[in-house]
C-alpha positions in Angstrom: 0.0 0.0 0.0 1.3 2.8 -1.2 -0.9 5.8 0.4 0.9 8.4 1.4 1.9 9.1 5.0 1.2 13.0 4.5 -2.1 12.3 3.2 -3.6 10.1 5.7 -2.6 12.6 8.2 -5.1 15.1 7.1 -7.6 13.0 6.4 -10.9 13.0 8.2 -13.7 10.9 8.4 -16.5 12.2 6.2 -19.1 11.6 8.5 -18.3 12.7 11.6 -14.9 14.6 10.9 -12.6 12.3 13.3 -9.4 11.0 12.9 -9.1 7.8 10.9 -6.1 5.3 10.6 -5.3 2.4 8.5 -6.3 -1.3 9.6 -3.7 -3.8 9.6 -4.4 -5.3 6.3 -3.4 -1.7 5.0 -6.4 -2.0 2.7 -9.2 0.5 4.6 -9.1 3.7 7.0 -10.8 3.2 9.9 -13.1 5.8 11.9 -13.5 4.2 15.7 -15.7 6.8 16.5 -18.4 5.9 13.8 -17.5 2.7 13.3 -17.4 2.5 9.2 -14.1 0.9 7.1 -13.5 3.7 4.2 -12.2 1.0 1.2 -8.2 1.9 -0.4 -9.0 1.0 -4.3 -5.7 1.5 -6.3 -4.4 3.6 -3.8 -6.9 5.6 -3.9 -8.6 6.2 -0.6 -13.0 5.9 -1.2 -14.1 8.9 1.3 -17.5 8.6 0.5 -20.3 7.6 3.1 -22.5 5.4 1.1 -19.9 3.0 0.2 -18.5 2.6 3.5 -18.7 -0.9 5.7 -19.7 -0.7 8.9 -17.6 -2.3 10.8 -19.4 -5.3 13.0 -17.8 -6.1 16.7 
């Protein structure tokens, strides 16, 4: 995965404007606080709300 370090510092979760972080797989950024996986499609992050997965405990 090849997202840039820089850039996923000043992203924010669409929804509720929290921090986000990468999950293990290095594949998705994570929002804890709403609890939805943001998909990384050819290194390209998918900020959008509707296509988010809610992330199940």
């Amino acid at each position: 995965m090849t997202l840039d370090r820089e850039l996923l510092e000043i992203l924010a979760c669409p929804k509720c404007k929290g921090e986000i972080h990468l999950n293990t797989a290095e594949d998705g950024l994570i929002c804890d606080t709403c609890r939805l996986l943001y998909e990384i499609r050819d290194d390209i992050p998918i900020m959008l709300i509707d296509e988010a997965t809610e992330i199940k405990d």
